[in-house]
TIRO-2110 file (N, C-alpha, C; in Angstrom, 1 decimal):
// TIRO-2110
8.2, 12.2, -15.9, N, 1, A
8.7, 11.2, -14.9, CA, 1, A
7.6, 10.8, -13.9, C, 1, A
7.3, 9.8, -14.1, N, 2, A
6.4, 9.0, -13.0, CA, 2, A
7.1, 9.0, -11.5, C, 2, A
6.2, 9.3, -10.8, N, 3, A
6.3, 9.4, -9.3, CA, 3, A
4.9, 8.9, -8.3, C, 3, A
5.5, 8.3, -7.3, N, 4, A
4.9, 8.1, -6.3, CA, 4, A
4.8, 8.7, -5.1, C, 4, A
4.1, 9.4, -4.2, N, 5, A
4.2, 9.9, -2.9, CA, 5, A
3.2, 9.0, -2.0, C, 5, A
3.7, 8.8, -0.6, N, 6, A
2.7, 8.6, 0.3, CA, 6, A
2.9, 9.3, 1.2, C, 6, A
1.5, 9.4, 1.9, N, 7, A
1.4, 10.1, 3.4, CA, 7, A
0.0, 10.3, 3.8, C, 7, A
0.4, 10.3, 4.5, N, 8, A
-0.9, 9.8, 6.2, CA, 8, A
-0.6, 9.2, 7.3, C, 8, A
0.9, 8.7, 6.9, N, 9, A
1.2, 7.9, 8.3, CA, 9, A
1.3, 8.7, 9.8, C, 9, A
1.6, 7.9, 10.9, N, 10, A
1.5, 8.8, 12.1, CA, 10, A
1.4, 7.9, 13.5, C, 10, A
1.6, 8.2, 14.0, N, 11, A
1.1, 7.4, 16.0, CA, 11, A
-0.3, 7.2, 16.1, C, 11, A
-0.7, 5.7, 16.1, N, 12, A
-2.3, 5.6, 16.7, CA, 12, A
-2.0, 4.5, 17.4, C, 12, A
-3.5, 4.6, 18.2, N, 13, A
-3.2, 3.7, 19.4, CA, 13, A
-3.8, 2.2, 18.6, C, 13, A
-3.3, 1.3, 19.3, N, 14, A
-3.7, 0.0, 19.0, CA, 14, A
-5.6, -0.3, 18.9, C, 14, A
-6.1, -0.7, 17.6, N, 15, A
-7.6, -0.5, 17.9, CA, 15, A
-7.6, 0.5, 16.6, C, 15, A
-7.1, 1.1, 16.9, N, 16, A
-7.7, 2.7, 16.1, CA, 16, A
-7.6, 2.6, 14.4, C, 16, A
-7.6, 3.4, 13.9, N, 17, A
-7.3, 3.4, 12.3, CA, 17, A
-6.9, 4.4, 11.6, C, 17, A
-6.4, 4.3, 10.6, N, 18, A
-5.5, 5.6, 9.8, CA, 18, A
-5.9, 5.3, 8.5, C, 18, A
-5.8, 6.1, 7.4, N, 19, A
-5.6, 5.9, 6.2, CA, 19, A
-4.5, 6.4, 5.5, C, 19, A
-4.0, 6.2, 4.7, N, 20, A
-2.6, 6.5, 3.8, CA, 20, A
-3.2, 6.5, 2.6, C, 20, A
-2.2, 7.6, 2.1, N, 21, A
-2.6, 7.8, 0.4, CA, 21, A
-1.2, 7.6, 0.1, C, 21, A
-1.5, 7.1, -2.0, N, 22, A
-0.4, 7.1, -3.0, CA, 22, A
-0.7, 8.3, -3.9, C, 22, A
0.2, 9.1, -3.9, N, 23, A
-0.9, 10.2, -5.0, CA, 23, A
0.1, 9.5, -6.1, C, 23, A
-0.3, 9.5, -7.3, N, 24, A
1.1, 9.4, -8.5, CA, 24, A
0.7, 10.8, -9.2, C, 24, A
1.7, 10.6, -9.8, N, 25, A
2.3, 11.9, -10.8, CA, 25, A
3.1, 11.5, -11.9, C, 25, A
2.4, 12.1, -12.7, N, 26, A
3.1, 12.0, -14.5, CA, 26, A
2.4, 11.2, -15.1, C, 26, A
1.7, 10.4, -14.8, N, 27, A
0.6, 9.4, -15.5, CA, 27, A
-0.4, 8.9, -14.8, C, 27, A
-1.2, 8.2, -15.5, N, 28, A
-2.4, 7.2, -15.1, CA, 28, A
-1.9, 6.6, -14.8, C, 28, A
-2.6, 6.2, -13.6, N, 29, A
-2.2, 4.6, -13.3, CA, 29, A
-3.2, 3.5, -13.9, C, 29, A
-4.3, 3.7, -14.5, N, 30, A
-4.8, 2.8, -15.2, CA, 30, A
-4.1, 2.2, -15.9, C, 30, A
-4.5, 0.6, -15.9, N, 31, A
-2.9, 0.0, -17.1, CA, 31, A
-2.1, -0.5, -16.3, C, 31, A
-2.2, -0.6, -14.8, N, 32, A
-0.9, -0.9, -13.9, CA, 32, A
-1.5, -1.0, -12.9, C, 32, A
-0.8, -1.7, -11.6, N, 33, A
-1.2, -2.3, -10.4, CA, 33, A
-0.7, -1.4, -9.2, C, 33, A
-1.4, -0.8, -8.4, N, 34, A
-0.5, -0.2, -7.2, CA, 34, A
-0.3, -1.1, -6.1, C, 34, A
0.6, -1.2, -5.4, N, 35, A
0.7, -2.3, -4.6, CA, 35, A
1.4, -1.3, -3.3, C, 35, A
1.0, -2.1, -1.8, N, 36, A
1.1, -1.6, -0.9, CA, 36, A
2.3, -2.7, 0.0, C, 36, A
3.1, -2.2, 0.5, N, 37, A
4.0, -3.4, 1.1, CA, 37, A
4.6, -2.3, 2.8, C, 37, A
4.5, -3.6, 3.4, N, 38, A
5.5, -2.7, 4.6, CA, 38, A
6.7, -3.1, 4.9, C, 38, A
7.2, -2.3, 5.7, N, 39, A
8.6, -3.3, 6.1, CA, 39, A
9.1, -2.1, 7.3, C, 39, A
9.4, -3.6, 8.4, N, 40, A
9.4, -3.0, 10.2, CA, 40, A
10.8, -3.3, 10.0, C, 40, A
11.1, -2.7, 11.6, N, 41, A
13.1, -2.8, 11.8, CA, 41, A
13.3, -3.8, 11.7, C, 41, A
14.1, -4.3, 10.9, N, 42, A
14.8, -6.1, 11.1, CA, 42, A
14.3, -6.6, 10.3, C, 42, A
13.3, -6.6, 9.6, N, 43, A
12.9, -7.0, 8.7, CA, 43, A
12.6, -6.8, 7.1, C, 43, A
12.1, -8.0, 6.4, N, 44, A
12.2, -7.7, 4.9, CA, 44, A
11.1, -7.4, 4.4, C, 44, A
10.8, -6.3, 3.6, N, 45, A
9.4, -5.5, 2.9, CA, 45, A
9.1, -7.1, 2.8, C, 45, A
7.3, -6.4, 3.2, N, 46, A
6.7, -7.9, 3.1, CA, 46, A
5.4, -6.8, 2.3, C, 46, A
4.2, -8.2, 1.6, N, 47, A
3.3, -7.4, 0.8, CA, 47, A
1.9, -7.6, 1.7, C, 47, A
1.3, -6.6, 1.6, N, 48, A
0.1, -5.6, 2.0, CA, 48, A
-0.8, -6.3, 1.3, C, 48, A
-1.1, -5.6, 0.1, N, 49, A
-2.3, -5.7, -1.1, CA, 49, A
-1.8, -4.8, -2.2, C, 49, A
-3.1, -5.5, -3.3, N, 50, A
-3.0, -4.7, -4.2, CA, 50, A
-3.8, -4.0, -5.0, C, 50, A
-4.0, -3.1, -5.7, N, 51, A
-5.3, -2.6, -6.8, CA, 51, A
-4.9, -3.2, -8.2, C, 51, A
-6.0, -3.5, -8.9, N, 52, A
-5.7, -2.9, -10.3, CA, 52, A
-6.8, -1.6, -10.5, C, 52, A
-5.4, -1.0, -11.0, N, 53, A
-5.8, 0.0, -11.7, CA, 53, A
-7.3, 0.3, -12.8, C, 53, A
-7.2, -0.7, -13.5, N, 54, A
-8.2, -0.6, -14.5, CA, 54, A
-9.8, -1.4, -13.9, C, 54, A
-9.7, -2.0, -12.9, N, 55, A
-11.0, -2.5, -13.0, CA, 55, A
-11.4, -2.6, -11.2, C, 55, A
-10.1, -1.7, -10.5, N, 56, A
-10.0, -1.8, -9.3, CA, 56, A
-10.5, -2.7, -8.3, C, 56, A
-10.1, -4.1, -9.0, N, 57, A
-9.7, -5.6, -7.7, CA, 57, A
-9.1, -5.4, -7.0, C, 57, A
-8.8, -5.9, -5.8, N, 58, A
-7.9, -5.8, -4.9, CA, 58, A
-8.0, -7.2, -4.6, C, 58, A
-6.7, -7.3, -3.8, N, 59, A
-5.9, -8.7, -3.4, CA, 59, A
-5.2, -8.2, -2.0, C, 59, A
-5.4, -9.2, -0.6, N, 60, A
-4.7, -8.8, 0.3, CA, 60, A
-3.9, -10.2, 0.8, C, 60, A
-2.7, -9.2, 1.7, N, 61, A
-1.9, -10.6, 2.8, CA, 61, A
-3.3, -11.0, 3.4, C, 61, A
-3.2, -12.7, 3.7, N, 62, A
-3.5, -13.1, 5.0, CA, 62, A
-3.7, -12.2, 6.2, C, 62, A
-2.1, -11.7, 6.8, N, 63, A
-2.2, -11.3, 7.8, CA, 63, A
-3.3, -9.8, 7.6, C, 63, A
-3.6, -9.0, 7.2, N, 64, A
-3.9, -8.0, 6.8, CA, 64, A
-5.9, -7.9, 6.1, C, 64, A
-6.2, -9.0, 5.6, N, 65, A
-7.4, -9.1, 5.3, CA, 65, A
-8.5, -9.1, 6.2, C, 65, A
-9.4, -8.1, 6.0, N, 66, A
-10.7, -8.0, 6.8, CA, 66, A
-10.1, -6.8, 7.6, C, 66, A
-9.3, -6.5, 7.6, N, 67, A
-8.6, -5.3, 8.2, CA, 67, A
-8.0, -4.1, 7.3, C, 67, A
-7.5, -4.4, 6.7, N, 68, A
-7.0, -3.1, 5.7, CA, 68, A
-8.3, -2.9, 4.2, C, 68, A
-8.1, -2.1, 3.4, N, 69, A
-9.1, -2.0, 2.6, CA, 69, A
-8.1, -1.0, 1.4, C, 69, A
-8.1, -1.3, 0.3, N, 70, A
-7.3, -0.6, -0.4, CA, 70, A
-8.3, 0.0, -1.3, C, 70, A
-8.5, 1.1, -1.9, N, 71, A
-9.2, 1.8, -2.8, CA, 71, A
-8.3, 2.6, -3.5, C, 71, A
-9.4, 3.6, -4.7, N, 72, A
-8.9, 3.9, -5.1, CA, 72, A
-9.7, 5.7, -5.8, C, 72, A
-8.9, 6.9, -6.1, N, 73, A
-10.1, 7.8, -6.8, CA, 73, A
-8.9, 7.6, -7.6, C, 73, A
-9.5, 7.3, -9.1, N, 74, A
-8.6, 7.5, -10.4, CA, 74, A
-8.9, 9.4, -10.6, C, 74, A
-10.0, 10.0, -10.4, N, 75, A
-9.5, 11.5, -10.9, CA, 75, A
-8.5, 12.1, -10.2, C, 75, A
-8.5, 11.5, -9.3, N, 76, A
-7.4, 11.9, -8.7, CA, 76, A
-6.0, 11.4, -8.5, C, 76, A
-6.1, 10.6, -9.3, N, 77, A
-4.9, 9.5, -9.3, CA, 77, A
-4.0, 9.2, -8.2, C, 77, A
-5.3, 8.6, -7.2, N, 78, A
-4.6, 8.6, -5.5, CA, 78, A
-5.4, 7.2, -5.2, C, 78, A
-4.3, 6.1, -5.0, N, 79, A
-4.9, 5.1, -4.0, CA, 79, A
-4.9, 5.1, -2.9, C, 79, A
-5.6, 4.6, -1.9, N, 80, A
-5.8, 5.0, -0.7, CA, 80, A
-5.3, 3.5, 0.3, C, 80, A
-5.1, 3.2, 1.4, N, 81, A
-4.9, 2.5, 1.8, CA, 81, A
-5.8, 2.3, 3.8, C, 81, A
-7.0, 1.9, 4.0, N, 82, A
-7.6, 2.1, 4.9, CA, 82, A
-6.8, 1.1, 6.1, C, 82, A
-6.5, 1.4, 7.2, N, 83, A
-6.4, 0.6, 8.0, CA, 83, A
-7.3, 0.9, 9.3, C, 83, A
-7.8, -0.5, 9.9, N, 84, A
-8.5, -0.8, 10.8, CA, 84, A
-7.9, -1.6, 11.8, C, 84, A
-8.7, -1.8, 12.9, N, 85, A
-8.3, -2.8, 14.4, CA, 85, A
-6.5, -2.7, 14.0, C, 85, A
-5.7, -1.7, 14.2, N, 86, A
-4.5, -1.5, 14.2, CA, 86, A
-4.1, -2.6, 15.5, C, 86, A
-2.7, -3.4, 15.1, N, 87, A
-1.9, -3.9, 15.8, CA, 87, A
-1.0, -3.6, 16.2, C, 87, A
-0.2, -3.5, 16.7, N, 88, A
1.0, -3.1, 17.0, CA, 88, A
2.4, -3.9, 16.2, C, 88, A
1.8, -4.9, 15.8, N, 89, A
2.5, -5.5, 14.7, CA, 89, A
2.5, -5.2, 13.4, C, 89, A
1.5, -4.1, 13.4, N, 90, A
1.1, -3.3, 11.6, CA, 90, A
2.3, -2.2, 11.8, C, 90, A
3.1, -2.2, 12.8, N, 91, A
4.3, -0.9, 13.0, CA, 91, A
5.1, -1.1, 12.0, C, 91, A
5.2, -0.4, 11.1, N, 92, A
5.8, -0.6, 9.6, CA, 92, A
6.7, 1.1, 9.0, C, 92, A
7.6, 0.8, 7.9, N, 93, A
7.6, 2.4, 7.3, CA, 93, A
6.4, 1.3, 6.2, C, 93, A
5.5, 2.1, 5.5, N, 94, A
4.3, 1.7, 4.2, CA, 94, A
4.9, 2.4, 2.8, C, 94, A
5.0, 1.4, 2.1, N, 95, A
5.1, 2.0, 0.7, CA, 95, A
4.4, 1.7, -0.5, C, 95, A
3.8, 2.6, -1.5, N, 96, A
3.4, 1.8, -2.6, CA, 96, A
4.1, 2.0, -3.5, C, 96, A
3.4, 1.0, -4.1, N, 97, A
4.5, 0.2, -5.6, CA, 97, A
3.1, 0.3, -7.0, C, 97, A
4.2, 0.2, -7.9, N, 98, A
3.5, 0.1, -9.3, CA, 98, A
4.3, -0.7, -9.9, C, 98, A
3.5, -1.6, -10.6, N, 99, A
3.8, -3.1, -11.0, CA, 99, A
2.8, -2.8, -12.3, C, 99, A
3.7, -3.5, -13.8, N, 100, A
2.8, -4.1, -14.8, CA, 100, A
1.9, -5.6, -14.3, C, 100, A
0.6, -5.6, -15.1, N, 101, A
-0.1, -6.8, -14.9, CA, 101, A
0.9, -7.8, -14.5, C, 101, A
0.2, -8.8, -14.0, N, 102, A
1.1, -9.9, -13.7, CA, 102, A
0.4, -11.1, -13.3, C, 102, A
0.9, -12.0, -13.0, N, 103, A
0.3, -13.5, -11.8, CA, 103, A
0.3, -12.7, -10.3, C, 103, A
-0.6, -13.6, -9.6, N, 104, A
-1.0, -13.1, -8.4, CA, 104, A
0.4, -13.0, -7.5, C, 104, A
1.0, -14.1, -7.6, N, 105, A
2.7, -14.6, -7.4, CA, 105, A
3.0, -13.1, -7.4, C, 105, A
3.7, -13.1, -8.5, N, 106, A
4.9, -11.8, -8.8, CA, 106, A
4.1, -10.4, -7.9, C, 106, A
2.7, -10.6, -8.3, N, 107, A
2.3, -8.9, -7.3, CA, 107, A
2.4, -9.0, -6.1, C, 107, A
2.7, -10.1, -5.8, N, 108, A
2.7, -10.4, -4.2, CA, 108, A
3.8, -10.1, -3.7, C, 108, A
4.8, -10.1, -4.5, N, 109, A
6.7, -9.9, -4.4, CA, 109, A
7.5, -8.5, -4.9, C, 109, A
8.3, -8.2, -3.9, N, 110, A
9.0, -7.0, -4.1, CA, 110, A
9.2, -7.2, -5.5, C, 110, A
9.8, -7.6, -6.2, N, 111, A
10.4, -8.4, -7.0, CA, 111, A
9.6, -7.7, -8.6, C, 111, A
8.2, -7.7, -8.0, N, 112, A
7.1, -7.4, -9.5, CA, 112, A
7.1, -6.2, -9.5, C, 112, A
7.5, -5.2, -8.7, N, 113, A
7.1, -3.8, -8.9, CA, 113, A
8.4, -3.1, -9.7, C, 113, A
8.2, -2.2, -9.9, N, 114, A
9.2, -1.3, -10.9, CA, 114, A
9.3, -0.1, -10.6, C, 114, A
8.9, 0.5, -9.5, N, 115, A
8.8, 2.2, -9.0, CA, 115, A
8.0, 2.2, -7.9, C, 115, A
8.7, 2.9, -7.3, N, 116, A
8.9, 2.8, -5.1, CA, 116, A
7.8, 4.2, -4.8, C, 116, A
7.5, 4.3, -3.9, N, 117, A
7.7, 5.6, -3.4, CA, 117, A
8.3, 5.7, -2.2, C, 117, A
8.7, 6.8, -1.6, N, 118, A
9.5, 7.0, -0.3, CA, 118, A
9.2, 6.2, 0.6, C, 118, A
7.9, 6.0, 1.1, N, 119, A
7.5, 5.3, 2.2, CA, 119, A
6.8, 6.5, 3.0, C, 119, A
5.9, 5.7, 4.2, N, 120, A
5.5, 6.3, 5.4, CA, 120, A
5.3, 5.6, 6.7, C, 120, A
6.1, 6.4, 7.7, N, 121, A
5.9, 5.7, 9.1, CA, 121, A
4.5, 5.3, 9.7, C, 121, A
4.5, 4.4, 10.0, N, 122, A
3.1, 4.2, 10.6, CA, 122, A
3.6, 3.2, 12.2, C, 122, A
3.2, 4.1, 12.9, N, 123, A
3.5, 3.3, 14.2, CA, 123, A
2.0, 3.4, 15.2, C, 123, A
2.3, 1.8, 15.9, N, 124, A
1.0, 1.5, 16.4, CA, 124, A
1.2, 1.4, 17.8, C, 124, A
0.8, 1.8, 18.9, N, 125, A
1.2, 1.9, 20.4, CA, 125, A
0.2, 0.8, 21.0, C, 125, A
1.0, 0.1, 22.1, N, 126, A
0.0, -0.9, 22.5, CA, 126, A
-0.8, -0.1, 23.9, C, 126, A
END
């Protein structure tokens, strides 16, 4: 059974930076896309970025580019998710996703992914 976990989240002050891992379990993720999405109170999971797995591209939001950085160790079968110049509008629970190949479209949408992980709090203090 394929699984996803994340964690690293936590309280940092606005400015500062965190990083968040996806560890998976039960397979490679090569062959597949991890994708990172957040979603604040009131609102609807919106998308982060994404890897591929196999040649490790990434793709980010607008809001989020030049500022987050997504990586990856495949021995370890852990994506990583770097955040920088935190906002206080990056206050999010963070989840990653795994998605078959796709259009940039569908990876960019809840919609493309096929397996969640729990999520992690990430709160940003002004």
């Amino acid at each position: 059974q394929v699984q996803l976990g994340e964690s690293g989240g936590g309280l940092v002050q606005a400015g500062g930076s965190l990083r968040l891992s996806c560890a998976v379990s039960g397979r490679s993720f090569n062959g597949y896309v991890l994708g990172w999405f957040r979603q604040a109170p009131g609102k609807e999971r919106e998308f982060v970025g994404w890897l591929s797995g196999d040649d490790r591209d990434t793709y980010y939001a607008d809001s989020v580019k030049g500022r987050f950085t997504i990586s990856s160790d495949n021995a370890k079968n852990t994506a990583y998710l770097q955040m920088s110049s935190l906002k206080s509008e990056d206050t999010a629970v963070y989840y990653c996703a795994m998605a078959y190949y796709s259009d940039h479209r569908t990876l960019s949408s809840v919609r493309g992914y096929h397996l969640w992980g729990q999520g992690t709090q990430v709160t940003v203090s002004s």
